[in-house]
CHARMM-style PDB file with segment names, atoms N, HN, CA, C and O in Angstrom:
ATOM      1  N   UNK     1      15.251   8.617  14.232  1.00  0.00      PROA
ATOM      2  CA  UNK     1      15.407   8.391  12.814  1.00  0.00      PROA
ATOM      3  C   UNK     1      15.767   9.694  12.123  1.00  0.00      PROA
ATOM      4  O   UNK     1      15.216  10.712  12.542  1.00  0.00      PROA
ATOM      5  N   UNK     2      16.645   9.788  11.091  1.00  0.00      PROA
ATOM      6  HN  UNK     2      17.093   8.961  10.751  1.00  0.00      PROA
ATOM      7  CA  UNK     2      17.007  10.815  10.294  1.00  0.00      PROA
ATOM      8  C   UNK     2      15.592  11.178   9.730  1.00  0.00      PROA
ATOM      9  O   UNK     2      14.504  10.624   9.883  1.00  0.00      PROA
ATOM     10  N   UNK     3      15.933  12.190   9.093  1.00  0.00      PROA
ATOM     11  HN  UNK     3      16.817  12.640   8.970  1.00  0.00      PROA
ATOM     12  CA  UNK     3      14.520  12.923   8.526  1.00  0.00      PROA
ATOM     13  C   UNK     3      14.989  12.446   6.865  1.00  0.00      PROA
ATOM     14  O   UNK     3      16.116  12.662   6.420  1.00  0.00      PROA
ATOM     15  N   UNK     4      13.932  11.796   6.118  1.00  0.00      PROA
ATOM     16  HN  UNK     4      13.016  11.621   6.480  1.00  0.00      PROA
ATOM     17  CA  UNK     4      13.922  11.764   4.727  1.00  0.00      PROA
ATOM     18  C   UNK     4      14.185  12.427   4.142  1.00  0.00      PROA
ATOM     19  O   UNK     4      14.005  13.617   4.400  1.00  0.00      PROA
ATOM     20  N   UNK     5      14.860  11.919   2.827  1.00  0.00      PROA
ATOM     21  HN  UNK     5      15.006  10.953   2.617  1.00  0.00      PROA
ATOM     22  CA  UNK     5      15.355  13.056   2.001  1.00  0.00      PROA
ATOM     23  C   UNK     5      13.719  13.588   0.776  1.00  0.00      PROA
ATOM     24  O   UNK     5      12.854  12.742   0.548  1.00  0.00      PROA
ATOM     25  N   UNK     6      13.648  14.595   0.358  1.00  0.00      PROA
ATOM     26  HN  UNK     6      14.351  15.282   0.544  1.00  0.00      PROA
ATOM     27  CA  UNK     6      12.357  14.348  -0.848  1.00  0.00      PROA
ATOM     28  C   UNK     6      12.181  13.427  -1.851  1.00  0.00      PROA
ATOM     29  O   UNK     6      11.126  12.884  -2.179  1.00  0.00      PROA
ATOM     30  N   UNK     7      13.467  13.261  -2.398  1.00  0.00      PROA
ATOM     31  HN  UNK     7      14.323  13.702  -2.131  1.00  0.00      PROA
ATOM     32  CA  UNK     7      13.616  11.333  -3.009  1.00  0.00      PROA
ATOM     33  C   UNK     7      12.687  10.320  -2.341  1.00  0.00      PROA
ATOM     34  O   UNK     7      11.717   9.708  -2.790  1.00  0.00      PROA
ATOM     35  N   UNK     8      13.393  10.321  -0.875  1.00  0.00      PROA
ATOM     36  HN  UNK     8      14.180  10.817  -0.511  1.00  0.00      PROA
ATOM     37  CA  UNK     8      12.947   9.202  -0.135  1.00  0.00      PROA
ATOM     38  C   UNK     8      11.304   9.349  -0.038  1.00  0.00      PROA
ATOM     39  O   UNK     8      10.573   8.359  -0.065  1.00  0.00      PROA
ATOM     40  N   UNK     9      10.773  10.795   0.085  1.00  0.00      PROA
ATOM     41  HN  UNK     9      11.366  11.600   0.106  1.00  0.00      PROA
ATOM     42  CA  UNK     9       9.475  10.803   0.904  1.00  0.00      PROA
ATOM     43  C   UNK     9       8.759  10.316  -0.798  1.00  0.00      PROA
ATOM     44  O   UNK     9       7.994   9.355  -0.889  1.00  0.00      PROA
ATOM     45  N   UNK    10       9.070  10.953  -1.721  1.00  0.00      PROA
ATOM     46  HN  UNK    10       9.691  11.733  -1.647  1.00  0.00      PROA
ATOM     47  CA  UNK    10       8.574  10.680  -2.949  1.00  0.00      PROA
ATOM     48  C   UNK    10       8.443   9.259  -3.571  1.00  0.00      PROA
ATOM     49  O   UNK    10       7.402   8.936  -4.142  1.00  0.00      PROA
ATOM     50  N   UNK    11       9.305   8.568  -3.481  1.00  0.00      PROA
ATOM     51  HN  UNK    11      10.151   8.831  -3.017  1.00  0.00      PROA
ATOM     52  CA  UNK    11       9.418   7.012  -3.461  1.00  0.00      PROA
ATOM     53  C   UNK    11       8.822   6.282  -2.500  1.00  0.00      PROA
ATOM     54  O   UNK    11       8.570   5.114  -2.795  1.00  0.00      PROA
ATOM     55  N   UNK    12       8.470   6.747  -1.200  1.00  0.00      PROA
ATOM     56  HN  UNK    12       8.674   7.696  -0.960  1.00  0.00      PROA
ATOM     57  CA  UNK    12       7.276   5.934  -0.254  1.00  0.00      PROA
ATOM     58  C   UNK    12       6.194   6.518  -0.887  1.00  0.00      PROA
ATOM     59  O   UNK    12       5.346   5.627  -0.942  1.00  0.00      PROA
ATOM     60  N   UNK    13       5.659   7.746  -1.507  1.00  0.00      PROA
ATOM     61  HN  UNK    13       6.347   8.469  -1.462  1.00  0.00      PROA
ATOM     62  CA  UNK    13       4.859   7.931  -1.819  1.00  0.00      PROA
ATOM     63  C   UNK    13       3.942   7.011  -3.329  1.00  0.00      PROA
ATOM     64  O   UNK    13       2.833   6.573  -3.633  1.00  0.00      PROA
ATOM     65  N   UNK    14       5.117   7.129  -3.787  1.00  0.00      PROA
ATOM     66  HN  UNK    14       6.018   7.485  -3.541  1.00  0.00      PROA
ATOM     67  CA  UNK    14       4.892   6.028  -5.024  1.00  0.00      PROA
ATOM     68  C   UNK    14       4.851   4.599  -4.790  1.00  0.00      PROA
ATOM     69  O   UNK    14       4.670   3.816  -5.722  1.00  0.00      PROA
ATOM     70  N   UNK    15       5.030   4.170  -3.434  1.00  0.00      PROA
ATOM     71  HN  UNK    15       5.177   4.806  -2.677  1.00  0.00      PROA
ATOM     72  CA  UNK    15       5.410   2.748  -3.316  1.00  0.00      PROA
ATOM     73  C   UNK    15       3.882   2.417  -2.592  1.00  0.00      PROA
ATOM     74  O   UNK    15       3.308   1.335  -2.720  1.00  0.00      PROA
ATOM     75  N   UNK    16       3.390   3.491  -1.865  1.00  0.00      PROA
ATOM     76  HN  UNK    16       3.856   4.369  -1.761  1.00  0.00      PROA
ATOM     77  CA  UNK    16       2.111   3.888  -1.345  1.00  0.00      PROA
ATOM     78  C   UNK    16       0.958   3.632  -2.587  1.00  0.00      PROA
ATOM     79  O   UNK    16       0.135   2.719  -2.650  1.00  0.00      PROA
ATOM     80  N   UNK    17       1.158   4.627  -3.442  1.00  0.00      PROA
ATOM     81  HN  UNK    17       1.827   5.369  -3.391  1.00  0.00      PROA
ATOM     82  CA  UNK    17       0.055   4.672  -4.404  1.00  0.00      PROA
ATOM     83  C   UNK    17       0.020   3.405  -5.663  1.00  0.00      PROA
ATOM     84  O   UNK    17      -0.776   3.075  -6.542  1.00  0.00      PROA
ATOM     85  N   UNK    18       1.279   2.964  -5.211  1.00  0.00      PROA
ATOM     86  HN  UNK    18       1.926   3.233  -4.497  1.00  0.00      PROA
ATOM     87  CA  UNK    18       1.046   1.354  -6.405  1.00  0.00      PROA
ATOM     88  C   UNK    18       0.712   0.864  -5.876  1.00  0.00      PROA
ATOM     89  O   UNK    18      -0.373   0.479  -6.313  1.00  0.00      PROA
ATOM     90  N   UNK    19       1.022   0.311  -4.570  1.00  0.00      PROA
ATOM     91  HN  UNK    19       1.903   0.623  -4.215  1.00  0.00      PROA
ATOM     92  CA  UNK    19       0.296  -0.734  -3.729  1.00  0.00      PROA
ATOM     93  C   UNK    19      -1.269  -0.824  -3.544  1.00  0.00      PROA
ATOM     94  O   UNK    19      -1.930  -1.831  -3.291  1.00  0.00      PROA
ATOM     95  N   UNK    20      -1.768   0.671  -3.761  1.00  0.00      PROA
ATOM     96  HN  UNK    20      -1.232   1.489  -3.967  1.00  0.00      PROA
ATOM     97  CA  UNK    20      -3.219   0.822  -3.010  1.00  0.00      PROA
ATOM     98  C   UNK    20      -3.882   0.333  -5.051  1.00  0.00      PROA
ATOM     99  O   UNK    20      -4.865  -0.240  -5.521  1.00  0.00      PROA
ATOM    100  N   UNK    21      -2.972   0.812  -5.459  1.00  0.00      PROA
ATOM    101  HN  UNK    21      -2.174   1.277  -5.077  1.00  0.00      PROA
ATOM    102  CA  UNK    21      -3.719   0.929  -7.063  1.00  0.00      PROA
ATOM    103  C   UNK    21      -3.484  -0.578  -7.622  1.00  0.00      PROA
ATOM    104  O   UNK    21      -3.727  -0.923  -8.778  1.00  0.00      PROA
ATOM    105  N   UNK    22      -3.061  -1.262  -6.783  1.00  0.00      PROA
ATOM    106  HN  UNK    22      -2.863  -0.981  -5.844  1.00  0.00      PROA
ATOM    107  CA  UNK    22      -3.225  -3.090  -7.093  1.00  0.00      PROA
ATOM    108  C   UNK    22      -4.231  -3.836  -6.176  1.00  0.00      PROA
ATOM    109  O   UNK    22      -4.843  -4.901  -6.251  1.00  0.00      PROA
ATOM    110  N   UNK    23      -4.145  -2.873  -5.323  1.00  0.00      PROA
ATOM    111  HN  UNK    23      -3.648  -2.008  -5.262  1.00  0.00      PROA
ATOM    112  CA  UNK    23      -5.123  -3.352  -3.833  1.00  0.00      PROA
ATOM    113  C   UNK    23      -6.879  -3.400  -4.349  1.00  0.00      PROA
ATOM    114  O   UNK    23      -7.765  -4.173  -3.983  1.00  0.00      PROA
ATOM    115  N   UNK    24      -6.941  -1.942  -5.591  1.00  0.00      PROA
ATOM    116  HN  UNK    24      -6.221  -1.315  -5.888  1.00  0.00      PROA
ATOM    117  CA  UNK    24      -8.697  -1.527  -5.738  1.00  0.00      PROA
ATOM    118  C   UNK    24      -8.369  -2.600  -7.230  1.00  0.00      PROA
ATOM    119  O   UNK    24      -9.511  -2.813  -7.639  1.00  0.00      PROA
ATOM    120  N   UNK    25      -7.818  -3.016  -7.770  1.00  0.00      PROA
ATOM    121  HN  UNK    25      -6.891  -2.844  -7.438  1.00  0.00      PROA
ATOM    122  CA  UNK    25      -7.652  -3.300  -8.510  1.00  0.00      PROA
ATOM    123  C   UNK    25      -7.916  -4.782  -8.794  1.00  0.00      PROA
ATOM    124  O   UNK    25      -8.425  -5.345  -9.763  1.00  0.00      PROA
ATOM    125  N   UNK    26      -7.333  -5.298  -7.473  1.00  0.00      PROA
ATOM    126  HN  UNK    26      -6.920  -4.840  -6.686  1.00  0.00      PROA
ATOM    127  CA  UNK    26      -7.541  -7.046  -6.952  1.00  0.00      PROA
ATOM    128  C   UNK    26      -8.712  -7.361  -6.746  1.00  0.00      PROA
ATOM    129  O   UNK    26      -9.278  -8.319  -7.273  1.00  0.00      PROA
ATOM    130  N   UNK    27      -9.351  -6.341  -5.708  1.00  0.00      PROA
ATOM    131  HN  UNK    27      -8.891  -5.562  -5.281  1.00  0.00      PROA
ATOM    132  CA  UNK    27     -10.243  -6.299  -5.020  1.00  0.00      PROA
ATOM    133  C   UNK    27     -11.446  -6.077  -6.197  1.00  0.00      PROA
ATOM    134  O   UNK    27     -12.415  -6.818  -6.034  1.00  0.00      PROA
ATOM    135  N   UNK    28     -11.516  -5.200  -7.306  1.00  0.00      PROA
ATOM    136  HN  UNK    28     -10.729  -4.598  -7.438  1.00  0.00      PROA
ATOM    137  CA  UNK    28     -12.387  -5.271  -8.400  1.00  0.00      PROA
ATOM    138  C   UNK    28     -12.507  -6.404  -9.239  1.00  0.00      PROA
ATOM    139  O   UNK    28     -13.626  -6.576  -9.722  1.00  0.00      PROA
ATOM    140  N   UNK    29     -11.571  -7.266  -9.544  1.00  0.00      PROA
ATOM    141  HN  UNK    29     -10.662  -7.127  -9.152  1.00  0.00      PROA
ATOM    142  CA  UNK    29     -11.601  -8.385 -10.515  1.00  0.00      PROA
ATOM    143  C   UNK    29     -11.616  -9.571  -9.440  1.00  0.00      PROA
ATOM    144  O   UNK    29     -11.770 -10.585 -10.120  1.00  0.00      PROA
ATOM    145  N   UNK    30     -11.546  -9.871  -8.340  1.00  0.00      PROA
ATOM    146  HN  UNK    30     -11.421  -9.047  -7.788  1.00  0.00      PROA
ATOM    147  CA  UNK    30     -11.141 -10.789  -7.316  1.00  0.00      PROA
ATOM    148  C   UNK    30     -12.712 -11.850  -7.707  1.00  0.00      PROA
ATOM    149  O   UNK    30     -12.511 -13.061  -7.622  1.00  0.00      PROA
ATOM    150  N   UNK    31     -14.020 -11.457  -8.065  1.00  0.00      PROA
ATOM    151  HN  UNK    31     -14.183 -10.473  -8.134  1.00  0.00      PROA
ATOM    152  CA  UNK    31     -15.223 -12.145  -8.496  1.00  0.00      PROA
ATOM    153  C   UNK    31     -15.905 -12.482  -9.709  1.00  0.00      PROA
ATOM    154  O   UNK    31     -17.047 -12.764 -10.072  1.00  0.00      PROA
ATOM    155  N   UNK    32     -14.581 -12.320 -10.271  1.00  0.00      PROA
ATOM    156  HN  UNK    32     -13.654 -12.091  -9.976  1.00  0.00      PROA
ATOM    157  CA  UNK    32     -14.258 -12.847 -11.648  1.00  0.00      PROA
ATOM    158  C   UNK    32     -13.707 -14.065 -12.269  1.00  0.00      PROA
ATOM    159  O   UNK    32     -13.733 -14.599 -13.378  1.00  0.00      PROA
ATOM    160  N   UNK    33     -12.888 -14.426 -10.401  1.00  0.00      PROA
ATOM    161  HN  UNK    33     -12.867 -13.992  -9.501  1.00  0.00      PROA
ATOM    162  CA  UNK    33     -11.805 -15.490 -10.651  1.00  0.00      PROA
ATOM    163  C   UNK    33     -13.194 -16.803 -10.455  1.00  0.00      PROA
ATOM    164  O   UNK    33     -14.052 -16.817  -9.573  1.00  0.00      PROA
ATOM    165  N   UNK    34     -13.031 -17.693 -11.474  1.00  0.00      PROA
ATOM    166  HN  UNK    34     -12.334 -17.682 -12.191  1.00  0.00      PROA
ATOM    167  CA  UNK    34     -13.944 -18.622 -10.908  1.00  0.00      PROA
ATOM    168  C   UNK    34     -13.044 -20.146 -10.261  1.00  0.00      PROA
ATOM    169  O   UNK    34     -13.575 -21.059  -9.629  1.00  0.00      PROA
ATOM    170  N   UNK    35     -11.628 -20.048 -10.639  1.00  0.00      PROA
ATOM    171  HN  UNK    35     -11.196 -19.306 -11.152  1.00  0.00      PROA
ATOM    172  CA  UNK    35     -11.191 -21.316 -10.037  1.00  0.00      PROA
ATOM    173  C   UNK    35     -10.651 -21.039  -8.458  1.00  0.00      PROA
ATOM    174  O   UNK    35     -10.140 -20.016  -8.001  1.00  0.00      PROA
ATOM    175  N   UNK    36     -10.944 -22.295  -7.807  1.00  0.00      PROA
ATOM    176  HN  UNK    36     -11.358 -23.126  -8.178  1.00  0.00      PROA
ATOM    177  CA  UNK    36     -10.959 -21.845  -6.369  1.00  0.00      PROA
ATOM    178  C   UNK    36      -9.383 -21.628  -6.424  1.00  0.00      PROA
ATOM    179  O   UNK    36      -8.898 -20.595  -5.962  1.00  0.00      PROA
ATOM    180  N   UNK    37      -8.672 -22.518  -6.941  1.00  0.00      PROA
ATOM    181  HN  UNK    37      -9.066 -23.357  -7.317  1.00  0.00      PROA
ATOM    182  CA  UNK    37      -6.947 -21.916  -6.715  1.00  0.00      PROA
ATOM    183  C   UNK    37      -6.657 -20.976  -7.091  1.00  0.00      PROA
ATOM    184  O   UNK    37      -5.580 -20.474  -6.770  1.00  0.00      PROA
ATOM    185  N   UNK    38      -7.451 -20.432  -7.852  1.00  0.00      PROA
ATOM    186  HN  UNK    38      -8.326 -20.840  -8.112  1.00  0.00      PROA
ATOM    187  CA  UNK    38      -6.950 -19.098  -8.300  1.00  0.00      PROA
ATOM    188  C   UNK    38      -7.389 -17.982  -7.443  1.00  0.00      PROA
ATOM    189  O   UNK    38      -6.726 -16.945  -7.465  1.00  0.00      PROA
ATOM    190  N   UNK    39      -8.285 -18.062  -6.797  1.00  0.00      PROA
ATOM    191  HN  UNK    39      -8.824 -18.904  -6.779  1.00  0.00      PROA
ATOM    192  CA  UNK    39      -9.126 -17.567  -6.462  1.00  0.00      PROA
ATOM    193  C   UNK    39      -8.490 -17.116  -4.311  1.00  0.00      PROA
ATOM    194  O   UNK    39      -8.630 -16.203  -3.496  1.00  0.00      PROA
ATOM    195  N   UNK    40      -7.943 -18.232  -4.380  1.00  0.00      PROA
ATOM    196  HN  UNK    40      -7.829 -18.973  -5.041  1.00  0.00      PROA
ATOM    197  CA  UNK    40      -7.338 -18.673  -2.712  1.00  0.00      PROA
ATOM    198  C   UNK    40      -6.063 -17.629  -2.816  1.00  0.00      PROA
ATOM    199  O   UNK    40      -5.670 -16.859  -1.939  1.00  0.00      PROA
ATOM    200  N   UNK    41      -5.503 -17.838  -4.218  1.00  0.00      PROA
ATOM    201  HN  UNK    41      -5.822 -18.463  -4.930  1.00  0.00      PROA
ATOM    202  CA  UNK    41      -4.066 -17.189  -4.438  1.00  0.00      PROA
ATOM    203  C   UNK    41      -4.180 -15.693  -4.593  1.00  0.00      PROA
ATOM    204  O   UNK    41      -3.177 -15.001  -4.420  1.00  0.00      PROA
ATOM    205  N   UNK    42      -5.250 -15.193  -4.884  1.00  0.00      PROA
ATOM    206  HN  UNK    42      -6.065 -15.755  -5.024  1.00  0.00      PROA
ATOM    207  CA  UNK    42      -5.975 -13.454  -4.917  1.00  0.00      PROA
ATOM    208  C   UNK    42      -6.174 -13.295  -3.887  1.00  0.00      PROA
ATOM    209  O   UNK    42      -5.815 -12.186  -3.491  1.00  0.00      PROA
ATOM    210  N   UNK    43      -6.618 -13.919  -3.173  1.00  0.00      PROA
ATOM    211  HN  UNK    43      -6.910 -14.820  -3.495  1.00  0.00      PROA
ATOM    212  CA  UNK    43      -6.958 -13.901  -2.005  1.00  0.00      PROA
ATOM    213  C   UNK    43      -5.882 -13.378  -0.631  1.00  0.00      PROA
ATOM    214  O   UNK    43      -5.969 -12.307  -0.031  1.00  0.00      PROA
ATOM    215  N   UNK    44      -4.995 -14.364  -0.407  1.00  0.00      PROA
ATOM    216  HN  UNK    44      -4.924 -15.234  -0.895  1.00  0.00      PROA
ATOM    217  CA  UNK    44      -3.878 -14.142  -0.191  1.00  0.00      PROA
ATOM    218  C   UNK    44      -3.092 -12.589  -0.457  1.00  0.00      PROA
ATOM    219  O   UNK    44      -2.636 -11.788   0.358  1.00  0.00      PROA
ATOM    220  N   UNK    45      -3.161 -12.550  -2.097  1.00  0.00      PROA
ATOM    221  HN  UNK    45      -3.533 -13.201  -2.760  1.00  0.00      PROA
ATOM    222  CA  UNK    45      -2.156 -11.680  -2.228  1.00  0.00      PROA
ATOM    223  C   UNK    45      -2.960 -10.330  -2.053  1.00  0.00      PROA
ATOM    224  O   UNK    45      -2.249  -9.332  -1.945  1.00  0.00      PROA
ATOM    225  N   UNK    46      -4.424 -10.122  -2.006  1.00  0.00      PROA
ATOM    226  HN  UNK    46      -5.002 -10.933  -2.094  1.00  0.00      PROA
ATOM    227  CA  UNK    46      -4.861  -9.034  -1.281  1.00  0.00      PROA
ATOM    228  C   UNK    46      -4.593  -8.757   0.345  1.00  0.00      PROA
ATOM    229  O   UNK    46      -4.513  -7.614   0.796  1.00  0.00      PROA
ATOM    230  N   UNK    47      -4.464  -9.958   1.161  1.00  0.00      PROA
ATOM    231  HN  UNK    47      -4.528 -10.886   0.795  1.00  0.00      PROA
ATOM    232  CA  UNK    47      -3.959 -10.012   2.575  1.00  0.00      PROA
ATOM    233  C   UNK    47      -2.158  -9.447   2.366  1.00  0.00      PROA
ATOM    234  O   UNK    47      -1.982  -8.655   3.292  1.00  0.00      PROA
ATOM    235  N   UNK    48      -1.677  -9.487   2.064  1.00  0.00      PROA
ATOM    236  HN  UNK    48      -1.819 -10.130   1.311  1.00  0.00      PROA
ATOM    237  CA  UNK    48      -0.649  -9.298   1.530  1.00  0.00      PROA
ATOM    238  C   UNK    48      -0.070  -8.082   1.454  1.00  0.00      PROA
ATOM    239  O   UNK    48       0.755  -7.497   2.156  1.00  0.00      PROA
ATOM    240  N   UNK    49      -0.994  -7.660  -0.091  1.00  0.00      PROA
ATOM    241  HN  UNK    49      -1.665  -8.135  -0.661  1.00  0.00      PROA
ATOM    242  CA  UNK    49      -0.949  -5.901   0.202  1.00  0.00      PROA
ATOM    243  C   UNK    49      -1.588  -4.996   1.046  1.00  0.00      PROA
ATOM    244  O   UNK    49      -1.273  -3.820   1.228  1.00  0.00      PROA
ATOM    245  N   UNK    50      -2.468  -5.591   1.527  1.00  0.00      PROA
ATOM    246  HN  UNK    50      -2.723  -6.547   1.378  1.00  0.00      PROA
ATOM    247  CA  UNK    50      -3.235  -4.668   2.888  1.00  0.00      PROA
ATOM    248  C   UNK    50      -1.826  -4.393   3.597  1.00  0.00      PROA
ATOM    249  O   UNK    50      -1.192  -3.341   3.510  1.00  0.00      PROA
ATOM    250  N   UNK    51      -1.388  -5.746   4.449  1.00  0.00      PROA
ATOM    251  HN  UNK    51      -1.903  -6.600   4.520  1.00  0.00      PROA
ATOM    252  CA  UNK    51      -0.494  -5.457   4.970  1.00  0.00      PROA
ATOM    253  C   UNK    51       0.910  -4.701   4.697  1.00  0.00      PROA
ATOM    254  O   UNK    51       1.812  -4.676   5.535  1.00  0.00      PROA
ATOM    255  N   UNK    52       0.969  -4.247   3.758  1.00  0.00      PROA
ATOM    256  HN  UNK    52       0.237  -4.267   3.077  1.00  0.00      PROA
ATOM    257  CA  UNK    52       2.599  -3.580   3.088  1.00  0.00      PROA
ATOM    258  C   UNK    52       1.774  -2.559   3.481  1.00  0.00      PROA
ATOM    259  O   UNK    52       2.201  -1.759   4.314  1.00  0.00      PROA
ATOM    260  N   UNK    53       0.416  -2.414   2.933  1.00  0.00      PROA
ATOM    261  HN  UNK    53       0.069  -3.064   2.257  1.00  0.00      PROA
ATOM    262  CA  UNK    53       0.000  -0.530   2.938  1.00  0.00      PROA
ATOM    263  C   UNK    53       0.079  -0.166   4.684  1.00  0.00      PROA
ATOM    264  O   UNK    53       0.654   0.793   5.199  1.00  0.00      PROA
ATOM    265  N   UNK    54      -0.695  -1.268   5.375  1.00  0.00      PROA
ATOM    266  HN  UNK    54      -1.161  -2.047   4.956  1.00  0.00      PROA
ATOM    267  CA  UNK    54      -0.978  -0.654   6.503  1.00  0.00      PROA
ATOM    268  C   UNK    54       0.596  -0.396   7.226  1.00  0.00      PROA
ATOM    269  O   UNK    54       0.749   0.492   8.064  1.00  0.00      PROA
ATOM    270  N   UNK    55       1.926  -1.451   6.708  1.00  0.00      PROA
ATOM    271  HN  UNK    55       1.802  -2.173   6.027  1.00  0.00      PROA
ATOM    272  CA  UNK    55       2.982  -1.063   7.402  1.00  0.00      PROA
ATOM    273  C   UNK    55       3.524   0.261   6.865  1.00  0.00      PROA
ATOM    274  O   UNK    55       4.231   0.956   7.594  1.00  0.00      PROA
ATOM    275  N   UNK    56       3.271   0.578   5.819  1.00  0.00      PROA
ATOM    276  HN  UNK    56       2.697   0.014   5.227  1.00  0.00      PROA
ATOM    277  CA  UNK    56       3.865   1.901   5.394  1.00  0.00      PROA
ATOM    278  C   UNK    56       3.345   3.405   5.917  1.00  0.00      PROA
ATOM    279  O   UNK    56       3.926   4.463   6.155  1.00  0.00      PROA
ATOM    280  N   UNK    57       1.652   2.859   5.985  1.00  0.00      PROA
ATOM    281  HN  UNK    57       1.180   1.999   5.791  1.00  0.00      PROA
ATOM    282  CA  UNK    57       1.142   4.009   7.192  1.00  0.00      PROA
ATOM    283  C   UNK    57       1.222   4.159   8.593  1.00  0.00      PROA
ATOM    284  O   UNK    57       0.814   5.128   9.232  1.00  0.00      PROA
ATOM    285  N   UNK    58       1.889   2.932   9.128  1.00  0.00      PROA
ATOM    286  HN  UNK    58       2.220   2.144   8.608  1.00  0.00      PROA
ATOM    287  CA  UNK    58       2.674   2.765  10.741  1.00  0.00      PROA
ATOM    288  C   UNK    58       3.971   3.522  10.083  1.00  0.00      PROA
ATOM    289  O   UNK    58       3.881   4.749  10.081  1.00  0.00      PROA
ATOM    290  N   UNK    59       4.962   3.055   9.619  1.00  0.00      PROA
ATOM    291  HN  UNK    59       5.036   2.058   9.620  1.00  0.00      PROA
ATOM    292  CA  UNK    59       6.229   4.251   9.179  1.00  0.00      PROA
ATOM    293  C   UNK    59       5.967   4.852   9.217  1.00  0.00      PROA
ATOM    294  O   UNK    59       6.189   5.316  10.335  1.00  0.00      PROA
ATOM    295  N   UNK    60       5.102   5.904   8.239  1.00  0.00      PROA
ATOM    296  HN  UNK    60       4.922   5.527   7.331  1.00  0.00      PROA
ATOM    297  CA  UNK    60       4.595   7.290   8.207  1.00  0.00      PROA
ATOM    298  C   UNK    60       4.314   8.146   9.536  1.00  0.00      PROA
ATOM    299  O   UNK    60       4.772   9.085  10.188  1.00  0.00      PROA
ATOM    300  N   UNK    61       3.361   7.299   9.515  1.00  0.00      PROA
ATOM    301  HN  UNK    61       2.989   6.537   8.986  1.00  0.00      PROA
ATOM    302  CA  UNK    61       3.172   7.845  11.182  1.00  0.00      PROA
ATOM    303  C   UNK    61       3.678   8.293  12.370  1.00  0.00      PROA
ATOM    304  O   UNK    61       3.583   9.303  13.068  1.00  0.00      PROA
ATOM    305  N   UNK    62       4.570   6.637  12.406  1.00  0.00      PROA
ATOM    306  HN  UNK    62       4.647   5.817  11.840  1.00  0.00      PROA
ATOM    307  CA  UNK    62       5.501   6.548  13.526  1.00  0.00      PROA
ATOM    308  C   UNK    62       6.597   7.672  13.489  1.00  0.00      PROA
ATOM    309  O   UNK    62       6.808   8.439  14.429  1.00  0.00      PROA
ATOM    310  N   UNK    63       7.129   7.679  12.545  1.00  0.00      PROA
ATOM    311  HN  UNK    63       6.958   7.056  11.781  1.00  0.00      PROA
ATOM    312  CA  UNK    63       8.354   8.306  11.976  1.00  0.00      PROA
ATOM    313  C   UNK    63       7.790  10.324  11.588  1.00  0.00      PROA
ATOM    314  O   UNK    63       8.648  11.205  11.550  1.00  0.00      PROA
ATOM    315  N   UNK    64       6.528  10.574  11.397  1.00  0.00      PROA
ATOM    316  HN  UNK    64       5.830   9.858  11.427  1.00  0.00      PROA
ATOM    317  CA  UNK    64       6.192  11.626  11.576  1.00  0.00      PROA
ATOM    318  C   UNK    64       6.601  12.527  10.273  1.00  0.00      PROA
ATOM    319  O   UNK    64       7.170  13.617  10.207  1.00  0.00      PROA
ATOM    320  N   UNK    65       5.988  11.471   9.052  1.00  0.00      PROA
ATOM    321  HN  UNK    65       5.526  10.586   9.105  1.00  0.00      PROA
ATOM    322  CA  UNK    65       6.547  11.684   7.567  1.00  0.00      PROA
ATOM    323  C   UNK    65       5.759  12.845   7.087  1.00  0.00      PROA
ATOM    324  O   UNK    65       6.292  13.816   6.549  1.00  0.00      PROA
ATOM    325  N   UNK    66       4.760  12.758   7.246  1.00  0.00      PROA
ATOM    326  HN  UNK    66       4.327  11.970   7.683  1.00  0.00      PROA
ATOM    327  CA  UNK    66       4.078  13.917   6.874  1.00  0.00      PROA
ATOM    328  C   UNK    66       3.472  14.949   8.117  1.00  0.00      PROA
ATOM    329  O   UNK    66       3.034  14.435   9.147  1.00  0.00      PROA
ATOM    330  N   UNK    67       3.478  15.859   8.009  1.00  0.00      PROA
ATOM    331  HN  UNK    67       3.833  16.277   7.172  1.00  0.00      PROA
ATOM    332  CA  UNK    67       3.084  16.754   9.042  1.00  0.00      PROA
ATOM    333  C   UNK    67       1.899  17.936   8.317  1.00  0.00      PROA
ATOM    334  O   UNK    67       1.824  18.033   7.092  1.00  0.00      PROA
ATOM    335  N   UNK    68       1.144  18.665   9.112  1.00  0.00      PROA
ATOM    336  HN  UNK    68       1.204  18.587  10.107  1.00  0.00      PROA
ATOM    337  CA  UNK    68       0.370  18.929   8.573  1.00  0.00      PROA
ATOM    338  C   UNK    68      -0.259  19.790   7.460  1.00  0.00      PROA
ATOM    339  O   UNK    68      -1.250  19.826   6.731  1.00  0.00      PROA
ATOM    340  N   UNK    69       1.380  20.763   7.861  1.00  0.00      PROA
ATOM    341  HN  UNK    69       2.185  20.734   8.453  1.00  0.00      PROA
ATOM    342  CA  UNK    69       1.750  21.737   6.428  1.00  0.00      PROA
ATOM    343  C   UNK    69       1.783  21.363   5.348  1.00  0.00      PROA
ATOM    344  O   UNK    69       1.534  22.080   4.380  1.00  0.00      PROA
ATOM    345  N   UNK    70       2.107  20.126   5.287  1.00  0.00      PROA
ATOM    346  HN  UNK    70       2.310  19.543   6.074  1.00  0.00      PROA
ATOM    347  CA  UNK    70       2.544  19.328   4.135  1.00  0.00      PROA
ATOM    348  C   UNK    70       1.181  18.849   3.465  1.00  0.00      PROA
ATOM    349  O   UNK    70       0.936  18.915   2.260  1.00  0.00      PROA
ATOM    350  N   UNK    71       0.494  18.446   4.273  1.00  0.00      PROA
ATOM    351  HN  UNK    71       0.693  18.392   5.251  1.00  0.00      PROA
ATOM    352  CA  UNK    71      -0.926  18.242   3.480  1.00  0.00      PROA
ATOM    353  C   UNK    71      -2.165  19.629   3.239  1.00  0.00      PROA
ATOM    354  O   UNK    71      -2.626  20.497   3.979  1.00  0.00      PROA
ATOM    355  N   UNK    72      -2.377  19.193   1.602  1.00  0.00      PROA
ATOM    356  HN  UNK    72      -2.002  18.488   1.001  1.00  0.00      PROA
ATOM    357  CA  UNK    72      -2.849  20.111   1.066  1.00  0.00      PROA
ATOM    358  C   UNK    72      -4.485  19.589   0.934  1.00  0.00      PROA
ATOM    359  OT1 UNK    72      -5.325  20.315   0.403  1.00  0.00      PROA
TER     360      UNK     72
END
């Protein structure tokens, strides 16, 4: 794989931190919902974003996006 441009790494980064910031977000109001359809459909869409986050930290990973210099 080509190496990212800082655009690119910056835009997974942001695509990273919305996802997780809907994820604590679902997950905080999710026992609030009292109708079960509503409730099935939160449900879901927390399975949902788990999975986008956890595929974006397999990319990362895989692909060797961040290295260790890079983290501060």
């Amino acid at each position: 794989m080509r190496e990212l441009t800082q655009a690119e790494k910056l835009t997974l980064r942001e695509l990273l931190q919305m996802e997780t910031n809907a994820l604590t977000k679902a997950k905080a109001t999710q026992e609030m919902i009292g109708d079960e359809a509503l409730k099935k459909e939160a449900e879901s869409a927390i399975l949902a974003m788990e999975g986008r986050i956890k595929g974006m930290q397999q990319f990362i990973n895989e692909n060797n996006i961040i290295n260790s210099q890079e983290v501060h």
